[in-house]
C-alpha positions in Angstrom: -59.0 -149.6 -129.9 -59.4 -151.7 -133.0 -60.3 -150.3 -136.7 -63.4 -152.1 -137.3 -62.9 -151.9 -140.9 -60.4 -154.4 -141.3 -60.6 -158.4 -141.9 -58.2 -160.7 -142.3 -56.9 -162.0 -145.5 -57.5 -165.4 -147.5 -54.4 -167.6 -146.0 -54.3 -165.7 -143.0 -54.0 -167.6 -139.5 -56.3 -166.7 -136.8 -57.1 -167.0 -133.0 -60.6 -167.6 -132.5 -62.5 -168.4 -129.7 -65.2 -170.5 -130.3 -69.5 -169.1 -129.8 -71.6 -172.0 -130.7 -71.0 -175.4 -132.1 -73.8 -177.0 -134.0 -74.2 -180.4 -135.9 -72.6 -179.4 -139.2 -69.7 -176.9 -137.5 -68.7 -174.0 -135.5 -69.2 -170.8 -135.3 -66.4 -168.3 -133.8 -65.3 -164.9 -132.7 -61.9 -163.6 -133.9 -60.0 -162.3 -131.6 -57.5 -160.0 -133.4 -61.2 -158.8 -135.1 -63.5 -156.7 -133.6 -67.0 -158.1 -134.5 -66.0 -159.8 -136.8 -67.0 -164.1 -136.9 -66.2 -166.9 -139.0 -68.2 -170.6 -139.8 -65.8 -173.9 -139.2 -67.7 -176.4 -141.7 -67.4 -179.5 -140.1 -65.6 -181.1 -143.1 -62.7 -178.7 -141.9 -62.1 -179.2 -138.2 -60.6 -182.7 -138.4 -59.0 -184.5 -141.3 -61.2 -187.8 -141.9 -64.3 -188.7 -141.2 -65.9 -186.2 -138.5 -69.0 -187.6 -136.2 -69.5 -184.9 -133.7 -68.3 -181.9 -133.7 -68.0 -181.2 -130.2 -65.6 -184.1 -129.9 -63.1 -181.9 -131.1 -64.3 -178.2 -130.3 -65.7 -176.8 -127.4 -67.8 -173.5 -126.5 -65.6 -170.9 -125.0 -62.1 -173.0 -126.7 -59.4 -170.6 -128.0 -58.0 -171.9 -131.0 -56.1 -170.9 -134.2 -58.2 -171.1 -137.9 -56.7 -170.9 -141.3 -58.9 -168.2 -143.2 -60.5 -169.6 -146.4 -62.7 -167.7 -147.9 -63.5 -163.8 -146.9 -66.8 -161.8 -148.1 -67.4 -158.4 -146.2 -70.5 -157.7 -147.8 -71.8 -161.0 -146.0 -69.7 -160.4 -143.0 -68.8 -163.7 -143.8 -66.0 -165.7 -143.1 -64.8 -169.5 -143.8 -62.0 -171.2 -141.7 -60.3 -173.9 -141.6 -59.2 -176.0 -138.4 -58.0 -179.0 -139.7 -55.2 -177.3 -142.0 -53.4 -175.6 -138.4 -50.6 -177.7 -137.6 -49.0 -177.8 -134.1 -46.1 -175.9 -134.7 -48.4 -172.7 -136.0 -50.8 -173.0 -133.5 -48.4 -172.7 -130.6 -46.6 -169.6 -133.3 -50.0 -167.3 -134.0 -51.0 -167.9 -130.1 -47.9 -166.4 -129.0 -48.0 -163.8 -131.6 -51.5 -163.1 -130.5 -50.0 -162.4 -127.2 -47.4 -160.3 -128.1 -49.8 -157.9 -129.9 -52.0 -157.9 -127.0 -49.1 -156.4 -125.0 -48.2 -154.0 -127.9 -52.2 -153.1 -127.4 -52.3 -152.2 -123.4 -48.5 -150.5 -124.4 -50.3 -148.0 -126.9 -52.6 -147.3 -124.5 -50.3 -146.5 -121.8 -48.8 -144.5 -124.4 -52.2 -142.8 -125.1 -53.1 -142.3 -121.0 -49.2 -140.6 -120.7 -49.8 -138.4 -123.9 -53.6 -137.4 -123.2 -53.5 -138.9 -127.1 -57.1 -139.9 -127.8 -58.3 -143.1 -129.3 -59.2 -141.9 -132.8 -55.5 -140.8 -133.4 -54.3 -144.3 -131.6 -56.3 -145.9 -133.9 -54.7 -144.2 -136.6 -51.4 -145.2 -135.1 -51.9 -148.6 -135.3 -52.7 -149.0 -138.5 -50.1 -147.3 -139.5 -47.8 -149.8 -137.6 -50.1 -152.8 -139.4 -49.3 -151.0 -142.7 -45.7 -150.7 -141.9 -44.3 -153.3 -139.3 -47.0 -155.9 -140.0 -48.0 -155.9 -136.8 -48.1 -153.2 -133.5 -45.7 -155.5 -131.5 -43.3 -155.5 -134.5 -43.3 -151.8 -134.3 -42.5 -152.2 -130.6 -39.5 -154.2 -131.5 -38.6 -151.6 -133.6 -38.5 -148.9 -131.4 -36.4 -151.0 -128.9 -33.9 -150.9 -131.6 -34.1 -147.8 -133.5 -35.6 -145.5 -131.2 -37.8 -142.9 -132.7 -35.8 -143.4 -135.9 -38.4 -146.3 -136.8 -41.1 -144.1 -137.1 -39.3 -141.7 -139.7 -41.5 -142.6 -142.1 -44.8 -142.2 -140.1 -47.5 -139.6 -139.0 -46.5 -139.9 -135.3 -46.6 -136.5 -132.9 -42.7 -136.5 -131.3 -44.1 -136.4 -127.6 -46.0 -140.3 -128.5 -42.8 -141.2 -130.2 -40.7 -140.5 -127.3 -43.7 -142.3 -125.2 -43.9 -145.1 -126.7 -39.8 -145.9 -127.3 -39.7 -145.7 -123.8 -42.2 -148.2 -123.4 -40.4 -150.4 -125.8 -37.4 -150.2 -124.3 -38.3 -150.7 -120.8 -40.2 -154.1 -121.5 -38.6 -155.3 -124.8 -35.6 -157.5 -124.2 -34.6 -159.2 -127.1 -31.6 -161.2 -128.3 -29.1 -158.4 -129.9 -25.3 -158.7 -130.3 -23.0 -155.2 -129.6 -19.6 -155.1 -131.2 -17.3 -152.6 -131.7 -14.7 -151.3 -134.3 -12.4 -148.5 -134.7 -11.5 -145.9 -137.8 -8.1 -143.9 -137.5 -9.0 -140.7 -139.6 -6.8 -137.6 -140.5 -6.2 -135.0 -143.5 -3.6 -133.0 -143.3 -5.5 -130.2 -146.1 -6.5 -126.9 -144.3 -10.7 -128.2 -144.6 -9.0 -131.7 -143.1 -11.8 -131.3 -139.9 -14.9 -131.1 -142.9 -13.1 -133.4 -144.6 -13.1 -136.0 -141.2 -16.7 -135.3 -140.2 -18.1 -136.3 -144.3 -16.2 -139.2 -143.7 -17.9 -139.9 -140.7 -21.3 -139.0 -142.2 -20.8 -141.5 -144.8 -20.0 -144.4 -142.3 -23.4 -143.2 -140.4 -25.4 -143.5 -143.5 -24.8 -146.8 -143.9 -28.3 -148.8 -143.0 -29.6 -152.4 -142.5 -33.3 -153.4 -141.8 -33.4 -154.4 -137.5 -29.5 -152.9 -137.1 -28.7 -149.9 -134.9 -25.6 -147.5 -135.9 -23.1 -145.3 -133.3 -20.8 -143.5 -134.4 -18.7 -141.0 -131.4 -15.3 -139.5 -130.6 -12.7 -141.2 -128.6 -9.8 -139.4 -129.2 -7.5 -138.0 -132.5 -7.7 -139.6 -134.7 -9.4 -142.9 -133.3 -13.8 -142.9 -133.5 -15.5 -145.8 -132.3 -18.2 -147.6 -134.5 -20.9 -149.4 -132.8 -23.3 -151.7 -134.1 -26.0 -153.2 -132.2 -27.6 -156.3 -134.5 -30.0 -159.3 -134.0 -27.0 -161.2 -134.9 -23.1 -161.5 -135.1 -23.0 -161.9 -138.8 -25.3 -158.9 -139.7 -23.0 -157.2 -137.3 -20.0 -158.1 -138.7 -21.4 -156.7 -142.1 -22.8 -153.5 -141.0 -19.5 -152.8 -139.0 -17.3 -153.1 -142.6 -19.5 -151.4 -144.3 -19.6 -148.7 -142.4 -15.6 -148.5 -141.7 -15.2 -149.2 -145.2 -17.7 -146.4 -146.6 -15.4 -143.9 -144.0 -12.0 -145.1 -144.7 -12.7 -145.2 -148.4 -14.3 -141.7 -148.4 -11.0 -139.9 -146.7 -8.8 -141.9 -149.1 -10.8 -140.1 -151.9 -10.3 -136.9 -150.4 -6.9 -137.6 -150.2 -6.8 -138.4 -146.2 -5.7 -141.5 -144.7 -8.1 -143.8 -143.0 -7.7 -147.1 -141.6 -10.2 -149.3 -139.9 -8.7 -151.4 -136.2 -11.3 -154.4 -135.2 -11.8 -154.0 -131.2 -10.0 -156.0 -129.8 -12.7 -157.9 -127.3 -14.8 -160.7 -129.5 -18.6 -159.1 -129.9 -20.2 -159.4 -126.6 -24.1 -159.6 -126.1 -27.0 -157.0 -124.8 
């Protein structure tokens, strides 16, 4: 289920697994890149002096490349070992695991739809284009629902499919907190008047931060924001109670915005 049509980009990081080593380098197979293969020059797998190259690489080794040079009308491609450090080694493997999850997902996705692999294809390169990356678009969908794919091409039924799937095995680190508007209008429209209000609260938006707005009970409503941390939170929740109280004031209602009164909890 990969577009064979892409290749990675000058600076990118890679996971390779290595073919054939020979006296003057290595030769490997990306992973993330179907049919695609790149050239380790020996002068970049070890900074110094290298003797042997298999001292340091092995047939059949995973490891993580530093794309150098890129030339598709080769099929060409020169990588770097020696400028990987530890710290984004460990990183791109764990992101390359992550997207091989997002991968067998989409195809679960695909099986439960009947969706077939030309328009899941298509699917994931539009999450590539969009999220960076199909996991990323996972993560999304975990916190947005369908409402991260607004912008995409996606059929509602492999929406709903795969927000399920993202929900059921994407945990991630979100904080919940709460806050509380008092709106009324006393004017004969005072109800349109309320629910404008309200709309201008909901249309208040932050990149990763989920918005709910319901009924409690005249005149309270209860905000609810749901954010990869408490300090976006905190933002997102007076923005929104400030866009809804300010918006009644203009109309000539009264508003007025109550924090909850337990500390923001996490999900």
């Amino acid at each position: 289920m990969e577009d064979q049509s892409r290749w990675p980009e000058v600076g990118e990081l890679v996971v390779c697994t290595v073919k054939n080593v020979t006296d003057f380098g290595a030769y490997t197979t990306l992973e993330e890149y179907e049919d695609k293969e790149g050239f380790i020059h020996i002068s970049e797998i070890k900074a110094g002096w290298v003797k042997y190259v298999r001292d340091h690489v092995r047939e059949g080794q995973k490891i993580v490349c530093k794309v150098l040079n890129v030339d598709p009308s080769r099929r060409h491609i020169d990588m770097s070992l020696k400028d990987v450090n530890e710290h984004q080694r460990r990183e791109k493997i764990q992101e390359w695991k992550n997207e091989q999850k997002a991968t067998k997902w989409l195809q679960f996705a695909a099986e439960e739809t009947k969706t077939n692999e030309k328009a899941i294809v298509d699917v994931q390169n539009q999450f590539y284009d969009q999220f960076g990356s199909a996991y990323s678009a996972f993560e999304e969908a975990a916190i947005n629902g369908s409402n991260a794919f607004k912008d995409l091409k996606i059929g509602e039924e492999l929406q709903e499919s795969i927000v399920k799937i993202a929900t059921e095995n994407i945990k991630l680190p979100f904080v919940n907190i709460t806050g509380y508007v008092d709106l009324t209008s006393s004017l004969p429209n005072g109800i349109e008047i309320i629910k404008d209000s309200l709309r201008a609260a909901s249309e208040v938006e932050e990149e990763g931060v989920r918005l709910d707005i319901s009924y409690t009970g005249a005149p309270r409503y209860r905000i609810k924001v749901i954010a990869p941390d408490y300090k976006i939170a905190e933002t997102v929740l007076k923005r929104a109670s400030n866009a809804a109280v300010d918006h009644i004031h203009e109309l000539g209602g009264k508003g007025q915005f109550h924090r909850h009164i337990d500390t923001a909890a996490k999900v």
